[in-house]
C-alpha positions as CSV (number, residue, x, y, z in Angstrom):
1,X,-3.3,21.8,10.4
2,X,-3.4,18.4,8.8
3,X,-2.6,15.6,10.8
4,X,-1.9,12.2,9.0
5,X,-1.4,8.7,10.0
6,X,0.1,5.9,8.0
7,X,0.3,2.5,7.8
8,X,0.5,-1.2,6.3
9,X,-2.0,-3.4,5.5
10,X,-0.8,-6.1,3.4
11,X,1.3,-4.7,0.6
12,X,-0.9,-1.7,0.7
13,X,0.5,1.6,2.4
14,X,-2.5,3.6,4.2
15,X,-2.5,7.1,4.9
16,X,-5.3,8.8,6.7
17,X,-5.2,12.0,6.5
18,X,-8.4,13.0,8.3
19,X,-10.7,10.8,10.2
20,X,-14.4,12.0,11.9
21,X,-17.7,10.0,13.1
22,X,-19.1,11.0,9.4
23,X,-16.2,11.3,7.1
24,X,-12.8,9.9,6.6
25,X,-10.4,10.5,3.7
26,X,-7.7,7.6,3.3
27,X,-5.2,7.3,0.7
28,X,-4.3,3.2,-0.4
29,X,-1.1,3.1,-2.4
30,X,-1.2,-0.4,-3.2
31,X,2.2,-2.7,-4.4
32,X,0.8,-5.6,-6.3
33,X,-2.4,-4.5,-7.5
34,X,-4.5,-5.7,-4.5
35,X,-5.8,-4.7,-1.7
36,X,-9.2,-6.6,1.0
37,X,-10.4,-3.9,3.4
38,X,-13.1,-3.9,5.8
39,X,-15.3,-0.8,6.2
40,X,-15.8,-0.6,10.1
41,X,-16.2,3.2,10.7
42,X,-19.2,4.5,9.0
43,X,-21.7,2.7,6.7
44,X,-20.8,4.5,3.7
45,X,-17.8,4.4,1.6
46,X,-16.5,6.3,-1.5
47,X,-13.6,4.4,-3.4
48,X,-11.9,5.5,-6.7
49,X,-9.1,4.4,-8.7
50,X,-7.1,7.5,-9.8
51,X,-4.0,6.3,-11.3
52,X,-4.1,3.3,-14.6
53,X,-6.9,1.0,-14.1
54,X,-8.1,-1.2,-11.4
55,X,-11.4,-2.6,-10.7
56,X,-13.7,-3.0,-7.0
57,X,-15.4,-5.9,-5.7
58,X,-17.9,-5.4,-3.0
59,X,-19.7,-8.4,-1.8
60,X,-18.4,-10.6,-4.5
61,X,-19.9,-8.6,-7.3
């Protein structure tokens, strides 16, 4: 069974839908375009935009 938790940061709605040591799936649904995030969990981090276009800045680059 899938447990989810959701919530705001910023203008951004968060849902995680599964969360582990290794591996966490989260789901941004961002308002305005924008959202800052800080990785804290794991050292790794796949992002992707799926919907219309969008870029990611990491670092300032």
């Amino acid at each position: 069974m899938l447990s989810t938790e959701a919530y705001e940061v910023g203008d951004a709605k968060v849902t995680c839908f599964v969360s582990t040591n290794y591996f966490a799936v989260y789901r941004w649904l961002l308002k305005n375009g924008t959202a800052i995030f800080k990785r804290v969990q794991s050292p790794y981090a796949l992002v992707a935009v799926l919907d219309d276009q969008g870029s990611i800045t990491v670092g300032g680059k």
